[in-house]
C-alpha positions in Angstrom: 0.0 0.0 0.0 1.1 3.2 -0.9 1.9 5.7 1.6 0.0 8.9 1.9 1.7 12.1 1.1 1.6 13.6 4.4 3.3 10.5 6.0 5.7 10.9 3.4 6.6 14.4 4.0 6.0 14.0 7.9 8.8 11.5 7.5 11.1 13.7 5.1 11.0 16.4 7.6 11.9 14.0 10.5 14.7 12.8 8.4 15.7 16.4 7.5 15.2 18.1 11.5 17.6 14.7 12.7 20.1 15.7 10.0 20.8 19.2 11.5 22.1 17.8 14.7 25.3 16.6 16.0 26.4 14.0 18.6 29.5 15.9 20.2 31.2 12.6 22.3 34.5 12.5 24.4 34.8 14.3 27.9 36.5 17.5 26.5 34.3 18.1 23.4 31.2 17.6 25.4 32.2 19.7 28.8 33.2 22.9 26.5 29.9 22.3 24.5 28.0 22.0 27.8 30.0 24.8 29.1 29.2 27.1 25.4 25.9 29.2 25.8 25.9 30.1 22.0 25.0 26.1 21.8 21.6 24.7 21.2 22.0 21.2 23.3 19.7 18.5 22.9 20.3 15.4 24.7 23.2 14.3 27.2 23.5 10.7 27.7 26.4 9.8 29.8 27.5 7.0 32.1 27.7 7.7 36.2 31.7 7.8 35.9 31.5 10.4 33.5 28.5 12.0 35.2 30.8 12.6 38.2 33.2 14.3 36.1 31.2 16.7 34.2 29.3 17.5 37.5 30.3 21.1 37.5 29.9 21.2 33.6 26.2 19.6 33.8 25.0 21.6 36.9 25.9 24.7 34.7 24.0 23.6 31.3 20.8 23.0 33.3 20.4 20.2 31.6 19.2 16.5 32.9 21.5 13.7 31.8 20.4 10.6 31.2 22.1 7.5 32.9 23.2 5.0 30.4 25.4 1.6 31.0 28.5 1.3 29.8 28.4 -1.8 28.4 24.9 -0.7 26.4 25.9 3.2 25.7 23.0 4.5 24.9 23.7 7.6 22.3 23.3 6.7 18.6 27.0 6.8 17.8 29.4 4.3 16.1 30.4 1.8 18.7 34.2 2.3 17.9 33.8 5.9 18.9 36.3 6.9 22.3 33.5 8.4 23.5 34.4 8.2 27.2 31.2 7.7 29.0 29.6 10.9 27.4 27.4 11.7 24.2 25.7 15.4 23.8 23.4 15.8 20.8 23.5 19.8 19.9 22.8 22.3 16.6 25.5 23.1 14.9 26.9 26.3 15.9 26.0 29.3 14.2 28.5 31.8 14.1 27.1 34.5 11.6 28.1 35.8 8.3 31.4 35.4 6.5 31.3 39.9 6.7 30.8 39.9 10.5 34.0 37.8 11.3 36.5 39.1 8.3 35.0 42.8 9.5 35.0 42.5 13.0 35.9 39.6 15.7 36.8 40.2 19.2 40.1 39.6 18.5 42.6 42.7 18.6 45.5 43.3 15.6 45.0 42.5 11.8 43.0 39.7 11.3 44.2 36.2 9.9 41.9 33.5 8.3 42.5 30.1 7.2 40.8 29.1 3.9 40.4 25.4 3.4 40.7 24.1 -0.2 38.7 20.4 -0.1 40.3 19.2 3.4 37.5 16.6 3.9 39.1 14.8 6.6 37.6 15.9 9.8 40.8 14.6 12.0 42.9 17.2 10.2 39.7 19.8 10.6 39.7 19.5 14.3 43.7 20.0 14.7 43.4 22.9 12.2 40.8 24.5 14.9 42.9 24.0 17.6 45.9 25.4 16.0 43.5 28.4 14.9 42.8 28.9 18.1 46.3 29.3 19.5 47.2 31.4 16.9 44.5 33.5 16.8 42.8 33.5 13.8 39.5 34.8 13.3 38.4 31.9 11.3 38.4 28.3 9.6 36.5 28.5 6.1 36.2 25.5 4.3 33.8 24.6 1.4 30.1 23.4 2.1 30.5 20.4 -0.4 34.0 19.4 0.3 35.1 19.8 3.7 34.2 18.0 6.8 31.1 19.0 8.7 30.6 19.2 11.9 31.0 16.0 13.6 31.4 13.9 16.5 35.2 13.2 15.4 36.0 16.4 14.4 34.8 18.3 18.1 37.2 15.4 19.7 40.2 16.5 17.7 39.5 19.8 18.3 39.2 19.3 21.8 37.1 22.0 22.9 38.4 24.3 20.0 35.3 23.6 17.8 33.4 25.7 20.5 35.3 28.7 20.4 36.6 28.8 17.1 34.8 30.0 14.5 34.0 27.7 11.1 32.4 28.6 8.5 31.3 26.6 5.2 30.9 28.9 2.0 29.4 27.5 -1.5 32.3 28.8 -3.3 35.6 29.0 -2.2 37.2 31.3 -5.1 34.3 33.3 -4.8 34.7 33.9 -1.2 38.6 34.6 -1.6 37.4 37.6 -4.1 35.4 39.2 -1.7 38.1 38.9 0.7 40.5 40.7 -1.7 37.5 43.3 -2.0 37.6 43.9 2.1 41.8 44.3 1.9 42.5 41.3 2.6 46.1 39.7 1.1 45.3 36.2 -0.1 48.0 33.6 0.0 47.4 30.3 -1.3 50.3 27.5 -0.1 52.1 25.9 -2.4 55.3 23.4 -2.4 56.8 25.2 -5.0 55.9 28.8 -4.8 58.9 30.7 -5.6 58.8 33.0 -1.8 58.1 32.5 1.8 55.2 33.5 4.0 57.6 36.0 5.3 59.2 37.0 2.3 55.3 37.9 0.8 54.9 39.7 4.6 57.8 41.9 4.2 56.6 44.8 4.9 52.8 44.5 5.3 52.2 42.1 8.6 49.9 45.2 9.2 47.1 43.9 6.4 44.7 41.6 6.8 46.1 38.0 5.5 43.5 35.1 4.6 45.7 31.2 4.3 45.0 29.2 1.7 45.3 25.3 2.2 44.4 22.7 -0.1 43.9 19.2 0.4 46.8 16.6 0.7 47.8 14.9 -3.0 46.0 16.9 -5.1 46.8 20.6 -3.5 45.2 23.8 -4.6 42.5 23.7 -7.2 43.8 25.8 -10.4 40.9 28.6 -9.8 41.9 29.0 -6.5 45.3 29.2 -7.4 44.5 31.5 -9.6 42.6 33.7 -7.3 45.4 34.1 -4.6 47.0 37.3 -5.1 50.2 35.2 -4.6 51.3 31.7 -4.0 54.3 31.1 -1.1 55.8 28.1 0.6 56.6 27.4 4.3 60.6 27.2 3.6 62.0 24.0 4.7 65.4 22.6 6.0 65.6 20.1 3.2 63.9 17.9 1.0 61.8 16.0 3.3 58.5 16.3 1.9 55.2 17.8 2.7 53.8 18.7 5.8 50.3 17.3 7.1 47.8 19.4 6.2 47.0 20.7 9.8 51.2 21.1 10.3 51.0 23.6 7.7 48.3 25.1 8.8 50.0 25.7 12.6 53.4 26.7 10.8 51.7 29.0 8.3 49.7 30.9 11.0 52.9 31.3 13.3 55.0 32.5 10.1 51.8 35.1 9.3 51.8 36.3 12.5 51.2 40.0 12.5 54.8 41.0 14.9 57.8 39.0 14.7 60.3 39.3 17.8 62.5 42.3 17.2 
């Protein structure tokens, strides 16, 4: 029997609503998500041992856990998931438009971004975030298509950083870069074998805003994003060793764009 069409959409809805939520899992990811008011949180299922270590954490969210066995966790998350006794379901974070944070920020000095080109792997998102946190960058951008969403995996590597670092997902990433360069921003797309250095293509204006652009191990750099940086440079090595991980560069990039070097 054929299903009516209300059921049908009922059940496309249901589908779409469970699709814009997370499950954040690890003690770290879920205390600083418990901990971040600008979330929308859901559901906390976590064992008593982890209940006793997020007391302070949960007592602050308001919210009521629910008790679940270790053996039997509860939270609809892949079993092979270090998820150490807790499991928060939340929105994804909305952290406004792509103006707001290039524009402004609470962060003082010219601002740095990082532009991801295709990094799909959300292990190398999460340590990306954490190194843009240290360094202070204003932002992660990736592309809505190709780059990892937010996810469970991704929060743990960040550990905590996804919380507090903003990441954005644009449509296009070459269009985005454009209006960068249209707000003053110096784009600088890395590449193995750029003719200069970060700091050589700094010399003289650390004082302008500088947007990083990374692109995805193996294939690199897309040609129209190549073509859209106002320069391509390379993180100057000791020798021929190779490549970097994608998130190494990204750490060694933002320390080599800082906006002051030690005089």
């Amino acid at each position: 029997m054929k299903k009516p069409k209300w059921v049908i959409e009922k059940e496309q809805a249901k589908r779409a609503s469970a699709a814009e939520t997370v499950w954040l899992f690890g003690l770290h990811a879920v205390r600083d998500a418990l901990m971040n008011p600008r979330r929308e949180r859901l559901r906390l299922v976590v064992t008593k041992n982890a209940e006793a270590k997020l007391a302070d954490a949960i007592a602050e969210s308001g919210m009521t856990p629910e008790i679940s066995d270790p053996r039997k966790f509860a939270a609809p998350i892949d079993p092979d998931s270090v998820h150490q006794g807790a499991a928060l379901e939340v929105k994804p974070l909305d952290w406004g438009s792509l103006d707001d944070i290039a524009l402004g920020g609470e962060r003082a000095g010219p601002p740095r971004l990082l532009l991801l080109d295709r990094v799909t792997d959300p292990h190398n998102v999460g340590a990306i975030l954490r190194s843009a946190e240290v360094f202070g960058a204003r932002a992660v951008i990736g592309v809505q298509r190709h780059s990892a969403p937010e996810t469970g995996a991704l929060a743990k590597t960040a550990s905590g950083a996804l919380e507090r670092q903003p990441y954005l997902r644009v449509r296009n990433l070459a269009d985005t870069m454009q209006r960068l360069k249209d707000m003053g921003y110096l784009v600088l797309g890395l590449a193995g074998e750029a003719e200069q250095g970060i700091e050589q293509a700094l010399e003289g204006r650390r004082d302008r805003p500088v947007a990083l652009v990374l692109g995805a191990e193996g294939p690199g750099l897309r040609e129209r994003t190549r073509e859209t940086c106002d320069a391509l440079v390379r993180i100057d090595a000791a020798g021929g060793f190779g490549s970097l991980n994608v998130s190494n560069a990204a750490a060694v990039a933002l320390y080599a764009a800082r906006a002051t070097t030690a005089g």
